[in-house]
Structures are given as C-alpha cells and as structure tokens.
C-alpha positions as CSV (number, residue, x, y, z in Angstrom):
1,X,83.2,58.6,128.1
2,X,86.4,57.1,126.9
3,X,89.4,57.8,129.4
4,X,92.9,59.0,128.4
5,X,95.6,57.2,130.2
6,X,98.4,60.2,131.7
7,X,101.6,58.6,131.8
8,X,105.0,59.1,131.6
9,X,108.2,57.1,131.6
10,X,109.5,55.2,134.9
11,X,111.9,57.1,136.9
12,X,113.4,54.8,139.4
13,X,112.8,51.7,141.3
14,X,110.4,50.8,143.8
15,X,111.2,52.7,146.9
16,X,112.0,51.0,150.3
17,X,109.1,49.8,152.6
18,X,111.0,51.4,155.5
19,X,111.9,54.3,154.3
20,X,112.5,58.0,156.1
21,X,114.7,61.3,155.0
22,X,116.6,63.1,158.1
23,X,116.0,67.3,158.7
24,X,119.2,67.6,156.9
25,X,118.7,65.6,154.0
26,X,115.6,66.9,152.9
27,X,117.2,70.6,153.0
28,X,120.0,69.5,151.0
29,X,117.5,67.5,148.3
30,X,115.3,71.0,148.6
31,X,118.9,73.0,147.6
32,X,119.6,70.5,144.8
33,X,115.5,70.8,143.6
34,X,116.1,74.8,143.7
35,X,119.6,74.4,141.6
36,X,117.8,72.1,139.2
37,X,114.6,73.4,138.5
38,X,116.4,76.4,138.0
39,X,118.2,75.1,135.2
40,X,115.3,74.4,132.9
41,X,112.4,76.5,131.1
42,X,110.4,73.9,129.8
43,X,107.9,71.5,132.1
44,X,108.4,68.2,131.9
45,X,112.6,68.3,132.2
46,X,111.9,70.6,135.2
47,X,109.4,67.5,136.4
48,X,111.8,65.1,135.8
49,X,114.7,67.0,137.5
50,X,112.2,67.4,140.6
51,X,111.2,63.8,140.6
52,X,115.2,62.5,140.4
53,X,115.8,65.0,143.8
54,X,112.4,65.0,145.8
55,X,112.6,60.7,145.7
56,X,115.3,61.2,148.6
57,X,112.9,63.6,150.7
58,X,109.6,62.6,150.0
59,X,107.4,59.5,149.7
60,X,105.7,59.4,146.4
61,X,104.7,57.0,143.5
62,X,103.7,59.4,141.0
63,X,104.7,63.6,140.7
64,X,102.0,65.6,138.2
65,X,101.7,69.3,137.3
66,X,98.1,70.5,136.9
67,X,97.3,73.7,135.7
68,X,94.0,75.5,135.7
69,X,92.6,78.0,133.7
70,X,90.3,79.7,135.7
71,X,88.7,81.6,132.6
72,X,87.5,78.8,130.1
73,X,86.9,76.5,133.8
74,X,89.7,73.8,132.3
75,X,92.1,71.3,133.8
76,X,95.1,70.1,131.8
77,X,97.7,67.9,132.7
78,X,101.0,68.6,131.1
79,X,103.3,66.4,133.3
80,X,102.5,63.0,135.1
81,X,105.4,61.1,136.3
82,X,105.2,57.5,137.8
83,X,107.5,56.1,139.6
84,X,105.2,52.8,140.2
85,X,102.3,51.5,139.4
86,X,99.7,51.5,136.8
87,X,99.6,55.3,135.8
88,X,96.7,57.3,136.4
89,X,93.6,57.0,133.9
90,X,91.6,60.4,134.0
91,X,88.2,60.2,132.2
92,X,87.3,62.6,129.7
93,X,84.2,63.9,131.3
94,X,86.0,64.4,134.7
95,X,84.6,68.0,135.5
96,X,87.0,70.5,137.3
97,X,84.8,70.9,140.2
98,X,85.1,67.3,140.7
99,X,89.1,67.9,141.6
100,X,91.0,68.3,144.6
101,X,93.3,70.6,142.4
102,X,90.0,72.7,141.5
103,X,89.6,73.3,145.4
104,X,93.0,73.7,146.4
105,X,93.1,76.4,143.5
106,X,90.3,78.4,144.8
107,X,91.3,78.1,149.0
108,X,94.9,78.3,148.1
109,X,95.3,75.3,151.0
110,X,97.2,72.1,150.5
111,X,95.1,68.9,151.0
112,X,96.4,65.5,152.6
113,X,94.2,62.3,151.5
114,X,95.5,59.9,154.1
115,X,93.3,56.8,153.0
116,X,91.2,56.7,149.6
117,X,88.8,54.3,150.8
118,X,88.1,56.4,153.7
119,X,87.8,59.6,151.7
120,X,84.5,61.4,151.1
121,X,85.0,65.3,150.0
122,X,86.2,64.4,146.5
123,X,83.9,60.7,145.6
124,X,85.0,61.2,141.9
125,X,89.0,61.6,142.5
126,X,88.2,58.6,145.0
127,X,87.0,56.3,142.1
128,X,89.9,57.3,140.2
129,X,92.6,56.4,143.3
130,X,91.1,53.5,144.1
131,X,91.5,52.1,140.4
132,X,94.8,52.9,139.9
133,X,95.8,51.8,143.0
134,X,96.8,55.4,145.2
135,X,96.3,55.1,148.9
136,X,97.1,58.6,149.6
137,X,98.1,62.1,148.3
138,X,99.0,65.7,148.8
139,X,98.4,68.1,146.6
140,X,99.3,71.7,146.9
141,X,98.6,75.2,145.5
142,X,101.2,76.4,142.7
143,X,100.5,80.4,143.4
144,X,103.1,83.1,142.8
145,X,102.7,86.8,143.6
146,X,101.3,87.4,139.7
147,X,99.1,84.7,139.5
148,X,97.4,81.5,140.5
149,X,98.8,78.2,138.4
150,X,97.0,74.7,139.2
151,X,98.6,72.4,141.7
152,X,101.4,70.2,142.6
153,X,100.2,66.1,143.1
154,X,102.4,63.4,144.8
155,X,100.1,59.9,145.0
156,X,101.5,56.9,146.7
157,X,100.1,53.5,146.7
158,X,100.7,53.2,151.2
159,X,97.9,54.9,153.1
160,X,99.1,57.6,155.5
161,X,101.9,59.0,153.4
162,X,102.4,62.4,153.9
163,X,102.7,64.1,157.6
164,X,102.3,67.5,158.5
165,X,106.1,67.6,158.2
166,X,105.8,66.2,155.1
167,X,103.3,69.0,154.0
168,X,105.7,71.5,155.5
169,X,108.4,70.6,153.2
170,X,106.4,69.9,149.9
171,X,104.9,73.9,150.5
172,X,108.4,75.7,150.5
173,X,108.8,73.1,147.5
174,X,106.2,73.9,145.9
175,X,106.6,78.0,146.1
176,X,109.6,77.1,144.3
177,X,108.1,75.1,141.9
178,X,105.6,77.5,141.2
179,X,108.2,80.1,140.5
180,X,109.6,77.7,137.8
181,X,106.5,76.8,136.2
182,X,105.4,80.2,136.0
183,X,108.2,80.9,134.1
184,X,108.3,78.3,131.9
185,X,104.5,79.2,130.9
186,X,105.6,82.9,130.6
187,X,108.1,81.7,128.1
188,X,105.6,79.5,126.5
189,X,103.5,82.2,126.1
190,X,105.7,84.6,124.5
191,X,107.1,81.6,122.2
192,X,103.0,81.4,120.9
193,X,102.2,84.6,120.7
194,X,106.0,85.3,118.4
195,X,104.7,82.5,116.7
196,X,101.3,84.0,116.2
197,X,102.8,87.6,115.4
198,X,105.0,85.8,112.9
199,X,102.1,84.2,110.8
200,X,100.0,87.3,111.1
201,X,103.0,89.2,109.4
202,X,103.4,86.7,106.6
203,X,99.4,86.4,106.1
204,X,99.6,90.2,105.7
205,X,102.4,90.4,103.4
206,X,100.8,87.7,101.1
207,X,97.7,89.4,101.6
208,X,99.3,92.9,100.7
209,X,100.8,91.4,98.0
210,X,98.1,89.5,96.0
211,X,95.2,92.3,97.0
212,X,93.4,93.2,93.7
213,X,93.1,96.8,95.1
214,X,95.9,99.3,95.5
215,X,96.8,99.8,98.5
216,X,99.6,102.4,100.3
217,X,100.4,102.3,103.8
218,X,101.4,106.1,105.0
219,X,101.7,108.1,108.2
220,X,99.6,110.9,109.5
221,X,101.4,113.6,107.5
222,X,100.7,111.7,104.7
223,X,104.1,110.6,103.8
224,X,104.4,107.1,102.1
225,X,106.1,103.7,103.9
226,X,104.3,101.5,101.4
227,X,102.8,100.4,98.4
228,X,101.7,96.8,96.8
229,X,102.3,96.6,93.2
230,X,98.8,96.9,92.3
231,X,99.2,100.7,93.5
232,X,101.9,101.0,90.7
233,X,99.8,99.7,88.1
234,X,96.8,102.0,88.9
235,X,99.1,105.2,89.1
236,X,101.8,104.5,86.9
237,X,104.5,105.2,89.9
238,X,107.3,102.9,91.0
239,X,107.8,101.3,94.6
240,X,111.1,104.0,94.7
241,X,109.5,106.7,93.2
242,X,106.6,106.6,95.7
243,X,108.7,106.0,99.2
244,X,109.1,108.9,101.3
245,X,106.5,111.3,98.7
246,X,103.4,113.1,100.2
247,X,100.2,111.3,98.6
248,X,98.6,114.4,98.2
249,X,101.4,116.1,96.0
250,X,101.7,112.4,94.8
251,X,98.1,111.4,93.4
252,X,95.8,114.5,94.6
253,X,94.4,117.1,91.7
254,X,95.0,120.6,92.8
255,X,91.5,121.0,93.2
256,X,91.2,118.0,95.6
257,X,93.9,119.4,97.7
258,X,91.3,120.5,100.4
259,X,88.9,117.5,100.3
260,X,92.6,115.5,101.2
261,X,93.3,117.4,104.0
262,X,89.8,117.2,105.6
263,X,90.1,113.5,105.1
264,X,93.1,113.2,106.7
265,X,92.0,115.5,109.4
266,X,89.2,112.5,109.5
267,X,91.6,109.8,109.8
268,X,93.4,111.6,112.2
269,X,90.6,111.6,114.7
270,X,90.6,107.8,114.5
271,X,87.2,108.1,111.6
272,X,86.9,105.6,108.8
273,X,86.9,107.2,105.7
274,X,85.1,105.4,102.9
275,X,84.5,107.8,99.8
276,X,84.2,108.0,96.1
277,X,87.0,110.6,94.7
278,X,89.0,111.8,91.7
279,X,93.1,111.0,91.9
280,X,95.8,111.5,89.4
281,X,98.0,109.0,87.5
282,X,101.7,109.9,86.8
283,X,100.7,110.5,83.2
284,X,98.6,113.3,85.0
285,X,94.9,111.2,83.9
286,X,92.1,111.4,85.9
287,X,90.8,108.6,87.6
288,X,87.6,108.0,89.4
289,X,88.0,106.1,92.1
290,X,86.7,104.8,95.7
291,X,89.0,105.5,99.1
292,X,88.3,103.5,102.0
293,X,90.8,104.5,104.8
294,X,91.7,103.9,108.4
295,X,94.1,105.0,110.8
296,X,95.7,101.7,112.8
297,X,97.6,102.6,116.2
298,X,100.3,99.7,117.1
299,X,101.0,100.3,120.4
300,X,104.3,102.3,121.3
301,X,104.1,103.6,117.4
302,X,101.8,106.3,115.9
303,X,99.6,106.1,114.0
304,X,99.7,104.4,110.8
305,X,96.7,105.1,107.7
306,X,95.7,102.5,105.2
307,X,94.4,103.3,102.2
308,X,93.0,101.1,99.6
309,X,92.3,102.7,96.2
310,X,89.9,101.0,93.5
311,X,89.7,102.4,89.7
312,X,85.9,103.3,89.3
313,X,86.5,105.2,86.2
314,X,84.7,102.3,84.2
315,X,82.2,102.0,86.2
316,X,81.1,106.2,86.9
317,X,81.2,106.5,83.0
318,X,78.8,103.4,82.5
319,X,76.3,104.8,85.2
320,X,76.7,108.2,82.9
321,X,75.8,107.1,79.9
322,X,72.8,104.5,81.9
323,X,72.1,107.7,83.2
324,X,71.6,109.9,79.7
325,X,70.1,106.7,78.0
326,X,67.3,106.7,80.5
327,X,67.4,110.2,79.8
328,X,66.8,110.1,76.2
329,X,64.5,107.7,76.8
330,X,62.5,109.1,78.9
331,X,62.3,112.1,76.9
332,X,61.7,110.1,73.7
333,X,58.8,108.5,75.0
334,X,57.4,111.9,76.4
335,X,57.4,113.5,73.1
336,X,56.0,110.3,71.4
337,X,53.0,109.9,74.1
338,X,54.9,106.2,74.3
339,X,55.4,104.1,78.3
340,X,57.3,101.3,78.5
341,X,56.7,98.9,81.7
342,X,58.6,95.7,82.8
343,X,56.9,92.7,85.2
344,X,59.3,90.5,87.1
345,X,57.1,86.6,86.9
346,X,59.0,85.1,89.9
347,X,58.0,88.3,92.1
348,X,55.2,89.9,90.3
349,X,56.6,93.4,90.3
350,X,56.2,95.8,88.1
351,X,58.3,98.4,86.8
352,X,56.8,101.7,84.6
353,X,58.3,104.3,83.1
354,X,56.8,108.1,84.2
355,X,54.9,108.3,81.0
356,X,53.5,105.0,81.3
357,X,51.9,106.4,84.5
358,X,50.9,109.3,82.7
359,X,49.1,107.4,80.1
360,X,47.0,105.3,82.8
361,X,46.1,108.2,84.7
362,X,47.8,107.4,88.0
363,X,50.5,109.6,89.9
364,X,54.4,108.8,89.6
365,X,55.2,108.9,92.9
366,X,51.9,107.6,94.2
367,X,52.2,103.6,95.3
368,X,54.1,101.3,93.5
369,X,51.7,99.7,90.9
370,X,50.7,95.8,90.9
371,X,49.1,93.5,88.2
372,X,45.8,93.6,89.4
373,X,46.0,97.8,89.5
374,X,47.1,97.6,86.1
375,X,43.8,95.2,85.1
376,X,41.6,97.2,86.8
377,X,42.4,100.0,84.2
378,X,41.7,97.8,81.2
379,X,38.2,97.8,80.0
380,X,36.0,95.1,81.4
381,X,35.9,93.4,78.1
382,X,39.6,93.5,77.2
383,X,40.7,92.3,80.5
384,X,40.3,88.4,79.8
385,X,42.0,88.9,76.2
386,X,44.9,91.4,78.2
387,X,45.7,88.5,80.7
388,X,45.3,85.8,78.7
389,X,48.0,86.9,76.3
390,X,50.4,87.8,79.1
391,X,49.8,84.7,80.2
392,X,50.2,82.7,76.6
393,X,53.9,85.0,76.2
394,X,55.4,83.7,79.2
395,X,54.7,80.2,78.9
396,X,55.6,80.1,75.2
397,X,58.3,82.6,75.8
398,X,56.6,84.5,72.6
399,X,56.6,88.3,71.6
400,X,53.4,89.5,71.4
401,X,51.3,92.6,69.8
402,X,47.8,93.6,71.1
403,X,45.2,96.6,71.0
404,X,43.0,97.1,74.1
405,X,41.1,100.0,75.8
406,X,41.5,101.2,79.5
407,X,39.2,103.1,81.5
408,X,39.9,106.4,83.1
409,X,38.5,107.4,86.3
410,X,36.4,110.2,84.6
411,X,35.1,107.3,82.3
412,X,36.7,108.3,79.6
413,X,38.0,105.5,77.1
414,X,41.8,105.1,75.4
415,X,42.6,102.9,73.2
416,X,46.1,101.5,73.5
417,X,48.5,99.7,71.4
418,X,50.9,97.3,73.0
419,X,54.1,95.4,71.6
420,X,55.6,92.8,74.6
421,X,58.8,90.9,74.4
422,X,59.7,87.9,77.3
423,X,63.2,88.3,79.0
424,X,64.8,84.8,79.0
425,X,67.3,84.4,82.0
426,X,70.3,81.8,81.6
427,X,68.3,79.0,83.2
428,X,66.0,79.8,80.1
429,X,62.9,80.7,81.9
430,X,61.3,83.6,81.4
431,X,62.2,86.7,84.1
C-alpha cells in the first residue's frame, strides 16, 4: 500500500542535548498554552500555538492531533508538527487497532514508549518509529465531559524522553487541549452542517422552481405560504392572489368541501395522501386532477403540508372515451356474432375479446387462453393450413384472410371466417 507522508512546516531549531524546564517554568509555559489555545477555533493554528509554548516545557520532535471516530472505526490526522527530523510516513493500510491512539482511546490511559526498539505491545507503530527515526513517545487521551476525541502525540528521536513528571504535565495539558479541540470540531461541525442546510435550501428552491407539477406549500388550517409558478398556470391565480387564502375556498368545488377536510384531517395525523380529485381553476373550470400530499414537521415549527397537484383532465377523458369505444365495440361485435383477438409473438399471449370466447365455446373468465388452446379448437384438418398462415403473416408482415372450421366440445362443427392484420413496432418487427 502506498504511504502518505504527514508533515507540516518546521517550527524551531533543534533543541539542546542538555536540556531541562524548572517547576515554575513549565506552569508558566502551561498558562501561556491555556491563553493561546484559547485564542483560536481552528486546529492546526491552535497546534502551532501549542508547539511555539510546550518547546520550553517539554521534550518533543514532533506534536500531532489524532482524532478517532469510534463509529465508522477511523483514524485521521489533521495536525502533525515536526520540529526535526524526517516527518512521519503512515501507510495507508495502517489499521486503527494497530495504534497506540486506538488503545489510549478505549482505556482512556496515557502511554510512555521509552525505547522503540525495545517496544513490543504496538509491532506496527514500532516499524513506523523506527523508520522515521522516533526513540520514544507519549501519547495521551483527548476526552472532555461530552465526548471522547483521539489523542495527543509528542515523538522524540532520544530514548527515555518523557518521565512520569513529564506525563503529569502533558495530562493537565492535554485536558486543556482537549477542551480546545473539542471546540474547534463543534465549530466545524456547525460550519458543515450550515453549509449542508444551505445547499439543501437552494436544491429545493431550484427544485420548487423548475417542478413540472404544481405545487403549494400550506399549513395545517390550510392556509397558503407558497406556490411555484406552475401552480399559477394550472389554476389561473397569481403568487399574491394565492398567499395567505384557504386552498379549500381557493381551488375546492363546493361539493368537494368534505372530501378536503377529511384529507386534511389525514394529513393531520401525519398520513400520506395520494388521490385522484376534481379542483377548480379561477375561471371556475373543472379539472381532474391527482393530489399527492404530506405533512413535514421541522423541528421547533408545526407542521407544514405539501401538496403537489397534476392536471389529469386529458388523461380521465382519454380513458372515457377508451372506455365507451371498447364499449361500442364490444357491443358491436355482440350483435354481429363478430370476436376480435390479438397475439403478442415476443410472449405468445393472447388477447380475446368476450365474444370471441363465446364463439369458441370457452368461458370468459375461465383461464387465460394460449395458442395451442386455440388449435386444439380448429378442426384436425384446418389446423396445419390455420398455423401455417399465422406463421407466413408474421414473417412476411402480410394481412391475411382465411375460412376454417372449429370443433365444439359437443362435436358440433362452425365454420369461421377470419381477416388478420400484423402490428409492426418501430424497430419494424412484427408485435
């Protein structure tokens, strides 16, 4: 696995070989951390401010913040500084268990490496310390009172680095650290999820915009906040003249009053409403049309209702006069003794009308009829001539006229007279 190098800019010089901090230095550096990290909301200034203060305390040839998200079982590492040395090259198939920070996070206990070499609880972080040169390390828990962060790292390249004094210190450093960080991730948060509130908003407003459907946004009693201008089109009323109006007294036939109210009793109850209804235009023409609505609870508001409104007028009076045709039809072929019957080729389905069912002697709503139920009927010596020329039509995408006889099942014998006509699809094969 390839390994990302985690690395930030130098921050001072080498520190001396000899080097110690006195009781009252450290407290001092610890009061200038507290003022500085106090001073910033964002994670790598506060690292940098802690680095500049904690290098006249503590001992330490890098400083990293790492967080860990206990949910998705991740390690990131926002903030590395170095002070010396290479840097610190973390593969990209390091696993979180494999971590001190990972342990630390779950015992809540700082740990001391005093000598890499020597070091066998964490082999993996061993590898890594030895290659970039790190002798020894502390790294402590970053916990406040809401939550568990990641950890706090100081590496240096002499073994036997940190003390228990040492430790001492870094831990009341760290608490206040952790209150910083925590912070600073609280803000982050709240930036990202404004951020994410924001493009919501605008994806809705384009959305509500550009909807083909009209759509009005109004509260439980019905009154209207808002409308897109497709809502205008459909019912002839403007933006103004809509705001504020009750949709029933707005778009709702007298005699739909009732139905409204039970849907809104519906919605109120938190159903989904999904129906097909009659509204009113401005112009006072009737439309059909289908409702789908839903009542959406932001929290700290009530409850809001969305309605979206589509003009099936078209379509209602299409299936009507489908619906007469077949009708007519029907009843055409009734009084003629005349059955029509359709057969899809790709599936083999058929389709009959109810006097075609008649006139072959089998019941309407019996099973669905198939080719070979159809052939059976035909007389033993039409039945070559039958499927041959249902076979001939297709492929030559022909009409085609024939007489043949069918068999009842009392044995009686019609004779039947039968016009066919191929359906030719766009590809321009036959359906």
């Amino acid at each position: 696995m390839p390994e990302q190098v985690l690395k930030s800019h130098v921050l001072t010089a080498s520190m001396p070989t000899e080097w110690a901090a006195s009781e009252a230095g450290r407290y001092e550096a610890l009061r200038r951390v507290s003022r500085a990290i106090s001073s910033y909301r964002e994670a790598a200034q506060l690292f940098r401010a802690l680095a500049d203060e904690l290098q006249n305390a503590v001992r330490f040839d890098y400083l990293g913040l790492i967080l860990y998200d206990e949910l998705l079982n991740k390690i990131e590492i926002p903030v590395l500084h170095v002070v010396n040395g290479p840097g610190v090259a973390v593969p990209a198939d390091l696993r979180p268990e494999d971590t001190i920070t990972w342990w630390v996070y779950h015992n809540q206990k700082p740990t001391v490496i005093s000598c890499a070499s020597e070091e066998t609880r964490f082999p993996r972080m061993m590898e890594i310390y030895k290659k970039c040169g790190v002798q020894s390390a502390v790294v402590l828990p970053l916990t406040t009172a809401h939550r568990r962060l990641g950890s706090i790292t100081l590496g240096s390249e002499q073994a036997d680095a940190y003390s228990e004094q040492d430790v001492r210190y870094l831990e009341v450093v760290a608490d206040h650290v952790a209150l910083a960080v925590d912070s600073a991730l609280r803000d982050e948060e709240q930036r990202r999820g404004e951020e994410t509130l924001r493009k919501q908003k605008a994806h809705f407003e384009k959305l509500f915009a550009l909807a083909p459907e009209a759509i009005v946004l109004r509260d439980i009693e019905n009154r209207v906040l808002r409308v897109n201008e497709e809502f205008t089109k459909l019912f002839g009323y403007t933006v103004h003249e809509a705001l504020g109006q009750n949709i029933s007294s707005l778009i709702v036939p007298d005699d739909r009053k009732e139905e409204c109210e039970k849907l809104r009793e519906a919605l109120k109850k938190g159903e989904k409403v999904s129906v097909e209804t009659i509204r009113r235009r401005k112009d006072g023409k009737l439309l059909t049309v289908s409702l789908v609505a839903a009542a959406v609870s932001m929290e700290g508001d009530q409850n809001e209702i969305y309605g979206i409104y589509r003009d099936i007028t078209g379509r209602k009076q299409a299936e009507e006069r489908l619906r007469r045709s077949e009708a007519y039809l029907a009843e055409g072929q009734r009084l003629s003794h005349t059955g029509s019957w359709a057969r899809c080729v790709s599936t083999g389905d058929l389709y009959w009308s109810r006097e075609s069912f008649l006139i072959f002697g089998l019941d309407p709503e019996g099973p669905k009829p198939t080719l070979e139920t159809f052939l059976r009927r035909v007389h033993p010596e039409d039945q070559g001539l039958v499927r041959d020329t249902l076979e001939n039509s297709t492929a030559r995408r022909s009409d085609f006229e024939i007489d043949y006889r069918i068999i009842m099942d009392e044995g009686t014998v019609r004779h039947l007279h039968v016009l066919g006509h191929p359906v030719i699809n766009a590809s321009g094969e036959v359906s």
